[in-house]
N, C-alpha and C positions, 0 to 999 in steps of 0.2 A: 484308207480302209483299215489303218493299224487298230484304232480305236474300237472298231466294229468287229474284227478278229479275235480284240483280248476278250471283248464281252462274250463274244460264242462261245470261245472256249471255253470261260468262265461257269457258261450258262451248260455246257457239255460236262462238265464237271459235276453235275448232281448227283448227290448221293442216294445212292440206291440199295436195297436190301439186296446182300450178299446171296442166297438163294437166287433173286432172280438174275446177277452176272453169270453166277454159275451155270444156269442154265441157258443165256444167251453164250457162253461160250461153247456148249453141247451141242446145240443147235446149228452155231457157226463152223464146229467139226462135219456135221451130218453133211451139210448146203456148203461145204467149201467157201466160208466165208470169207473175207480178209477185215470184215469190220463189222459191226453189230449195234444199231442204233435204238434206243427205247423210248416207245412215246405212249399217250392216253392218256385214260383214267386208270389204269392202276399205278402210272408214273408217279400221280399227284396223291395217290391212297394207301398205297404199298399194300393191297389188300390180296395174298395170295389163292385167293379165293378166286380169283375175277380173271378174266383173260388179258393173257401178257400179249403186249403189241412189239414185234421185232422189225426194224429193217434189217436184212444181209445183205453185207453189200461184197462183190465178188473180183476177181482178177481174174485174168484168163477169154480164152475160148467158151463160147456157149456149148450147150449138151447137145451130142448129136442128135439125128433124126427128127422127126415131125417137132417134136416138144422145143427142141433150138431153135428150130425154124418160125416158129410162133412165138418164141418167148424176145428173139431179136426184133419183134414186129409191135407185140403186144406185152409189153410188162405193165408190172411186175410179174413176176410167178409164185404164186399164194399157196402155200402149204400150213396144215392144223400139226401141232410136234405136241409131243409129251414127252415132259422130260420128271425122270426120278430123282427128287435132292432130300437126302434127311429122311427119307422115307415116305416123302411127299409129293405126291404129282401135280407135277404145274404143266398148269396149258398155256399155248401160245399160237397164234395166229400169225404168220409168216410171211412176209414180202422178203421175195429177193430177187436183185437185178446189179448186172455191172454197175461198178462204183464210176466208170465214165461214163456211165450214162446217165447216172444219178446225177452227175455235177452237171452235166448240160442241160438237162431238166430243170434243173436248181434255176442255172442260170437266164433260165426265160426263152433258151436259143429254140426249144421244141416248144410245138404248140401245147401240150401238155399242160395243165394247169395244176395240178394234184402234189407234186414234189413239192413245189416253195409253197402249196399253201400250209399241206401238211408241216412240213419242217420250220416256217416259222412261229410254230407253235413250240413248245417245250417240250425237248427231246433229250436223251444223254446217252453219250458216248460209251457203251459198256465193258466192248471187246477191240482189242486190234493182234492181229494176228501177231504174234512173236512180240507183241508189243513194240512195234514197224514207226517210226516215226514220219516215214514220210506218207503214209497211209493216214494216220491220223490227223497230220495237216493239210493232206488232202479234203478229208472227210467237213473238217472245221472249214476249209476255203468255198466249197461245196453249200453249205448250210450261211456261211454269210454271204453268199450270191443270192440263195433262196431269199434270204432278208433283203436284199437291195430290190430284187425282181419284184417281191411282194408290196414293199415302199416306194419303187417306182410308179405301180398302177394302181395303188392308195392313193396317190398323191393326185390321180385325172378321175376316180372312182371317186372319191370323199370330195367333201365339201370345197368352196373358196375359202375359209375361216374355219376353225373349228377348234375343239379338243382333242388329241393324239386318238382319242378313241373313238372317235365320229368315222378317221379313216379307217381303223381298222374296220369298224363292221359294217361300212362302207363296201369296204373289200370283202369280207366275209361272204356278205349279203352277194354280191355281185359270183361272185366264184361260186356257192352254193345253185345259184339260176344255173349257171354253167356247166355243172360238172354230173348233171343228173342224179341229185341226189336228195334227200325226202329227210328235212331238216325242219324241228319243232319251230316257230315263230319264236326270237329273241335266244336262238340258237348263238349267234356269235357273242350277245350281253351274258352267257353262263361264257365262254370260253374267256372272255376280256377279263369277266370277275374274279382268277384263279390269282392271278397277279397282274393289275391294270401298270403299277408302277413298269415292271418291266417291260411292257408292251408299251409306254410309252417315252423309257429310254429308247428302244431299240428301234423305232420311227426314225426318232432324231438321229441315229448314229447311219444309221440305214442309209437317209436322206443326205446325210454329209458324207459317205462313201460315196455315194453317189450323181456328188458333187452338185445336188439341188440344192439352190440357199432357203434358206426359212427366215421365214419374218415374223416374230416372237411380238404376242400382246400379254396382258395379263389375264385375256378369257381364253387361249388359244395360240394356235401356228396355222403360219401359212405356207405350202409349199410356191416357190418363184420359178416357174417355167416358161419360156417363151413358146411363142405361139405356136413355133413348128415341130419342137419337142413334142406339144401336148398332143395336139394333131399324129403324130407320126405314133406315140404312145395308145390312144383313145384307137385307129387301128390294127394295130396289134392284137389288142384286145379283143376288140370286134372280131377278127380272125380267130381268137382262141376261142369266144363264146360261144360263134356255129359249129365248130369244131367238137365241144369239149363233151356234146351228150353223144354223140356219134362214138368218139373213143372211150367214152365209160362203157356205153351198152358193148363195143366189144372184148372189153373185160372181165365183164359180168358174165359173157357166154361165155370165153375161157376159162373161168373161174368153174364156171358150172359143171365143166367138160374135162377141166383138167386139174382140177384143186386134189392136194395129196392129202389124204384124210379124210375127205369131204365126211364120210360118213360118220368118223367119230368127233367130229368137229359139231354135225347134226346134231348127234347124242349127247353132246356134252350142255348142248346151248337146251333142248327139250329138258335136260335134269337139271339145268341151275334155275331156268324160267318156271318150270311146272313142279320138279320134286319128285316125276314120275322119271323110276330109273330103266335104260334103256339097254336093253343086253342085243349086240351085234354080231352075228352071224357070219361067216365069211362069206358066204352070196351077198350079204347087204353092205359087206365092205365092199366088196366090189361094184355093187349095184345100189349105189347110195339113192338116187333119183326112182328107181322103180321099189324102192323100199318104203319109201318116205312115206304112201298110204297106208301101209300095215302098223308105222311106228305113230301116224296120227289118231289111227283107230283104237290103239291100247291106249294111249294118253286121254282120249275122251272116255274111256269106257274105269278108266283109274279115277277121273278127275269128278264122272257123273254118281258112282257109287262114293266117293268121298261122304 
């Protein structure tokens, strides 16, 4: 796994504009963070404009009362932050869950599909609390499990032969069904296309952690599994894929019911998409869901006088 370790860290190593550490480090003050992971499209744009993607990742005892009680059942726990840097407000949208729960998710042990698939996308390492070293090789051992989990059900998901990138969107395509989620057609051809080279090291490094052999042509690789491997893999899978729209949808209602900001989070996404700006109330912070007709009704009525 050595090989696969230096690449992560490698790849956790990207460099990022100084505003947006600083304000994943802000954020990780608020959320009692011990680690701060960055991913998206503004990872790959730097574009402050655009909404920042954070994982927190946490130590400790969950929050008491009902909110602990749900967040132990149902993570992540999704909060909208703004943070002032420079005199500029930057948003972000929030995931935060135990850093050991991240890693067993990672590692394929939960039915869970969403951690490895997320994370074996391009992410970087921003924050560690006190700058903790054994948190952050935590974090890195974490995200190269996510890589082996993802290249193990690449490997029964994608083709008998192929190119490194047959499997990924093999897998992409397969997780997407999965995971209840409403994904453009050739959705995972823009993710491969950001960097195909990396995504086709990290197969092969994946696969060799993982101690599958590969048998190298000049059109392609092949993963070599024996038949009860694959068998025992292919249901796994099957288990996560009934699974996996069940635990989004109950996500999605704790999100709805419990997300911190919800409402300026609302506001923010109405005035970056429309340009119609939204001024919040304190009833509508509170009452984001019984707001949300009044704030669609000035947006049409901005958008029809245009």
């Amino acid at each position: 796994m050595r090989p696969l370790r230096r690449a992560i860290a490698d790849m956790l190593a990207a460099e990022v504009r100084p505003e947006i550490v600083e304000a994943a480090a802000v954020v990780a003050g608020r959320l009692g963070g011990s680690a701060v992971l960055f991913y998206g499209s503004v990872l790959r744009t730097g574009d402050l404009d655009g909404l920042l993607d954070f994982y927190v990742l946490t130590e400790g005892p969950p929050a008491p009362g009902v909110r602990g009680m749900v967040s132990q059942r149902i993570w992540p726990d999704i909060s909208f932050e703004e943070v002032r840097v420079g005199g500029r407000m930057l948003q972000a949208k929030v995931a935060t869950m135990p850093l050991a729960v991240f890693a067993e998710a990672a590692s394929g042990e939960l039915a869970d599909t969403t951690i490895w698939t997320r994370f074996v996308q391009p992410s970087a390492l921003l924050w560690i609390a006190g700058a903790a070293q054994a948190e952050a090789e935590a974090v890195v051992d974490a995200i190269a499990a996510a890589a082996i989990t993802a290249a193990r059900f690449a490997a029964v998901l994608g083709p008998a032969h192929g190119a490194p990138a047959a499997y990924w969107k093999a897998l992409f395509r397969e997780t997407y069904r999965a995971e209840l989620r409403v994904e453009q057609p050739g959705r995972e051809d823009q993710i491969l296309a950001y960097d195909p080279q990396r995504y086709a090291e990290l197969l092969l490094l994946a696969w060799e952690a993982a101690g599958i052999e590969v048998r190298r042509t000049p059109d392609g690789v092949s993963p070599i599994l024996d038949a009860e491997t694959r068998a025992q893999l292919l249901r796994r899978w099957r288990s996560r894929r009934r699974l996996g729209k069940p635990l989004n949808a109950l996500r999605l209602v704790k999100a709805a019911f419990l997300l911190d900001g919800a409402a300026r989070y609302g506001a923010w996404k109405v005035e970056r998409h429309t340009g119609v700006p939204v001024k919040l109330t304190p009833w509508a912070e509170r009452h984001p869901l019984l707001a949300a007709p009044g704030v669609l009704w000035k947006v049409w009525r901005a958008r029809t006088r245009a």
